[in-house]
VEXNUGU-34800 format. One record per residue (C-alpha): residue number from 1; chain; x, y, z. Coordinates in pm, whole numbers. Layout:
<i:NUM, ch:A, x:X, y:Y, z:Z>
...
***
This chain:
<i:1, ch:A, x:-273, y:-536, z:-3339>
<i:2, ch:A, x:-517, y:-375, z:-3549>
<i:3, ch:A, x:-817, y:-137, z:-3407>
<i:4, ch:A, x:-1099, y:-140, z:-3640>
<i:5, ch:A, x:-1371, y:134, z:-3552>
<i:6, ch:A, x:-1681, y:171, z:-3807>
<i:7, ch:A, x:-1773, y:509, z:-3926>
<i:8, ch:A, x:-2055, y:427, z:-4196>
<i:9, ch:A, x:-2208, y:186, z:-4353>
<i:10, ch:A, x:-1899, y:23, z:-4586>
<i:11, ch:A, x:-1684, y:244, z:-4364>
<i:12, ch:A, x:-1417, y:218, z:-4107>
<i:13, ch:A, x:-1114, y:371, z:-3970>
<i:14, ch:A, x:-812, y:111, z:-3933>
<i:15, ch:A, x:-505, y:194, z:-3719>
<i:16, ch:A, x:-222, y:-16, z:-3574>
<i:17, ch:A, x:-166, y:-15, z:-3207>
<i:18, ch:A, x:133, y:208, z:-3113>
<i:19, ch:A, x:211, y:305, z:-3427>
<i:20, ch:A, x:193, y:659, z:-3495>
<i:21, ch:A, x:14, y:794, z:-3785>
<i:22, ch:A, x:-146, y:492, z:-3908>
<i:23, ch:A, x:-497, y:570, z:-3917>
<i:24, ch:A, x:-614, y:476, z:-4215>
<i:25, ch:A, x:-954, y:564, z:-4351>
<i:26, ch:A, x:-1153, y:334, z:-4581>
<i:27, ch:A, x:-1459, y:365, z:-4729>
<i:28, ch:A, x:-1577, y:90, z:-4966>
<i:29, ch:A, x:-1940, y:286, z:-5106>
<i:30, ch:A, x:-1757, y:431, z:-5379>
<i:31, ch:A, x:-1639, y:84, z:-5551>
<i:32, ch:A, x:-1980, y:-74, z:-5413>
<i:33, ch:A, x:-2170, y:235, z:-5626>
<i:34, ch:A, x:-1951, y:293, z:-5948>
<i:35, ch:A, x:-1983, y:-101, z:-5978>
<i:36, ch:A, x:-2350, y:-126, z:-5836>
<i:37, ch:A, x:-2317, y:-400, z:-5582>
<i:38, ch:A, x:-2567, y:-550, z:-5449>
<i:39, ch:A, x:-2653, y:-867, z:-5193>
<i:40, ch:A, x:-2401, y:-1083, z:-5056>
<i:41, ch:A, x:-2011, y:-1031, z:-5192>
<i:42, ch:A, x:-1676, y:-937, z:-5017>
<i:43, ch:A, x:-1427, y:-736, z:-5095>
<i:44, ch:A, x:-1083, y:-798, z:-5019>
<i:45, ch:A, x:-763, y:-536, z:-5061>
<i:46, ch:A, x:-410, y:-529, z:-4946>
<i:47, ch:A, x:-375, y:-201, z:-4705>
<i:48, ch:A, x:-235, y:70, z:-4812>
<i:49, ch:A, x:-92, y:169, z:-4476>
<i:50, ch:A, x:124, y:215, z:-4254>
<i:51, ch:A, x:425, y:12, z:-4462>
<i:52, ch:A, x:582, y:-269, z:-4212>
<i:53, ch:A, x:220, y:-308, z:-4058>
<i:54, ch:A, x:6, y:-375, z:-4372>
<i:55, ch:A, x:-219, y:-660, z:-4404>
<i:56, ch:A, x:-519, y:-848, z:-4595>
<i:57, ch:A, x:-840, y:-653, z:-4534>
<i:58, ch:A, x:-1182, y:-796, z:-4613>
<i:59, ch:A, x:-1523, y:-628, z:-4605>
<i:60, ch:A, x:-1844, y:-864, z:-4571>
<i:61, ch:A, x:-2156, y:-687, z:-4758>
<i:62, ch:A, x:-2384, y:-906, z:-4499>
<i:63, ch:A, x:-2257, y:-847, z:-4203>
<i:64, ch:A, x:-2113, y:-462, z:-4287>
<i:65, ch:A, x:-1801, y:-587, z:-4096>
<i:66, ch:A, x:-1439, y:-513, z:-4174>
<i:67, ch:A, x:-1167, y:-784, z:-4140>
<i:68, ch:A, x:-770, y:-719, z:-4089>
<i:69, ch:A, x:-589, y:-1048, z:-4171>
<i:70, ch:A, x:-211, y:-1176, z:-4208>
<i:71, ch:A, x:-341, y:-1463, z:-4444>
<i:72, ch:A, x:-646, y:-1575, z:-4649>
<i:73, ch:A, x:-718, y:-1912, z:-4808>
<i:74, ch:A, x:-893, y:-1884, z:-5097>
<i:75, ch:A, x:-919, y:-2241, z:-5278>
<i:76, ch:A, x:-1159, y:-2284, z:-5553>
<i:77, ch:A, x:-1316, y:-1890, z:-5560>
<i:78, ch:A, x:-1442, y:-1683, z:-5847>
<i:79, ch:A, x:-1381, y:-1346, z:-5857>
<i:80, ch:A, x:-1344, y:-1076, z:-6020>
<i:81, ch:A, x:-1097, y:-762, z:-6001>
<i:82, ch:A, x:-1258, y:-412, z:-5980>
<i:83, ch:A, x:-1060, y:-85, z:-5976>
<i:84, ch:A, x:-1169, y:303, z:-5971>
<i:85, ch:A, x:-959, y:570, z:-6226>
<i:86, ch:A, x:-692, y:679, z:-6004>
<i:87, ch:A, x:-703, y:986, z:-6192>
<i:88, ch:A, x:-1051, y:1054, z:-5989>
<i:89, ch:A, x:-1060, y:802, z:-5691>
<i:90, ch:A, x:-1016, y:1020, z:-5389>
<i:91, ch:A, x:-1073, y:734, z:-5155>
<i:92, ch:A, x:-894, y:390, z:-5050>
<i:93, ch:A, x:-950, y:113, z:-5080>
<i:94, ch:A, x:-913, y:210, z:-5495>
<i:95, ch:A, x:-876, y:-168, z:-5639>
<i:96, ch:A, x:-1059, y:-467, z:-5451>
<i:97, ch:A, x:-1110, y:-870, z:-5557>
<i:98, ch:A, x:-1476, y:-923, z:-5552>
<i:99, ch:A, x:-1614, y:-1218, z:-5440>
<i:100, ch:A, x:-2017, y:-1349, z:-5462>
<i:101, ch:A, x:-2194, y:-1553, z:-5294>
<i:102, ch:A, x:-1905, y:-1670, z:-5062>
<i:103, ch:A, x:-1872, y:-1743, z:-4701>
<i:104, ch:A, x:-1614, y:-1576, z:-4501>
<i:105, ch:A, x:-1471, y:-1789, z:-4160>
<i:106, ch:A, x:-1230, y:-1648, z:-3930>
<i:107, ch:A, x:-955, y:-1865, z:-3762>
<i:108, ch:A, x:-729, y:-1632, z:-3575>
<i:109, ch:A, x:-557, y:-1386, z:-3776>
<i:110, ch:A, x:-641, y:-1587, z:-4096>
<i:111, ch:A, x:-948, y:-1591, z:-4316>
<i:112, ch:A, x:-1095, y:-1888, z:-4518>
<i:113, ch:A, x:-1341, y:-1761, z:-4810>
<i:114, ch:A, x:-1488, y:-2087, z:-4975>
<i:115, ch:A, x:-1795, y:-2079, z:-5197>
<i:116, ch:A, x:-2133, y:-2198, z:-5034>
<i:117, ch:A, x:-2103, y:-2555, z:-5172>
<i:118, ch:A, x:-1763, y:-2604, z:-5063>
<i:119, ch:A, x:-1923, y:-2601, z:-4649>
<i:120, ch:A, x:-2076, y:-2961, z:-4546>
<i:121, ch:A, x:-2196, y:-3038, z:-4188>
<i:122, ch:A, x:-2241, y:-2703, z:-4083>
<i:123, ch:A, x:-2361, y:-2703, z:-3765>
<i:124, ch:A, x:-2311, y:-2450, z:-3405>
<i:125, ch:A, x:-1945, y:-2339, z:-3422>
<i:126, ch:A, x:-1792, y:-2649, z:-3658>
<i:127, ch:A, x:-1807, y:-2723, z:-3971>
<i:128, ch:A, x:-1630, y:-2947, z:-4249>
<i:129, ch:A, x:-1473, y:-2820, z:-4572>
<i:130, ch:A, x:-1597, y:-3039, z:-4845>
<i:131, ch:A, x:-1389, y:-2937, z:-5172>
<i:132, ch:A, x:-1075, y:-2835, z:-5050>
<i:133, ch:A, x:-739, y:-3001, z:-5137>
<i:134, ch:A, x:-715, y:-3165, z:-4785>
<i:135, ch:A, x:-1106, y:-3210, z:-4635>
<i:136, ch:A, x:-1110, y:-3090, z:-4265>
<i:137, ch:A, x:-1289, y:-3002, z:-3942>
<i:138, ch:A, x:-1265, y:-2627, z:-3781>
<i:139, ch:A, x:-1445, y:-2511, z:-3472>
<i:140, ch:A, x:-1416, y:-2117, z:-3634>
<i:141, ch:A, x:-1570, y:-1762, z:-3517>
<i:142, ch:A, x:-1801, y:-1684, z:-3854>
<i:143, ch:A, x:-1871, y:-1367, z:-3986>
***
């Protein structure tokens, strides 16, 4: 199990339960400012650390929430890839997949990131996915 604790806004320590040494710091302000993002986007990165215990991370610009996931779904996005010069980047996550105007939903240790016309019938904790391959219900945390 991951602990996620934030520092900062766009900041956050990340370590794995019982595993020693696998604190990882990550701080996503440097990508947000060399790229000068702004509004609503995520930002999703595979973690560097520790190796056997690495997963999918996410960060939400709206909520200022991190995410540690085994699996995302991403049908049907645009995005884009953005990376700092390794030569100068002194911080991790260095290369990220942004994604606009998307909405993130949490189903146990899985994400689903579907653009904003992709939701239908959103309403309380349910909702119905409109686009994808296979059309279905989810009662979902969101974020």
């Amino acid at each position: 199990m991951k602990t996620i604790q934030k520092i900062g806004k766009a900041k956050f320590k990340v370590s794995t339960d019982n595993v020693p040494n696998s604190e990882l710091e990550l701080d996503f302000n440097p990508i947000i400012d060399e790229f000068n993002l702004k509004g609503d986007f995520l930002l999703v990165h595979w973690q560097a650390k520790p190796k056997g215990y690495r997963k999918w991370g996410i960060y939400a610009s709206k909520s200022d929430r991190y995410h540690s996931l085994s699996a995302i779904d991403m049908e049907r996005w645009t995005g884009k890839t953005l990376q700092l010069d390794d030569a100068t980047a002194k911080t991790v996550p260095s290369a990220v997949l942004l994604v606009r105007d998307a909405r993130l939903i949490i189903v146990d240790d899985c994400a689903i990131v579907c653009t904003r016309q992709q939701l239908i019938d959103v309403s309380g904790d349910s909702f119905q996915l409109l686009s994808f391959s296979n059309p279905i219900g989810i009662n979902v945390t969101n974020s």
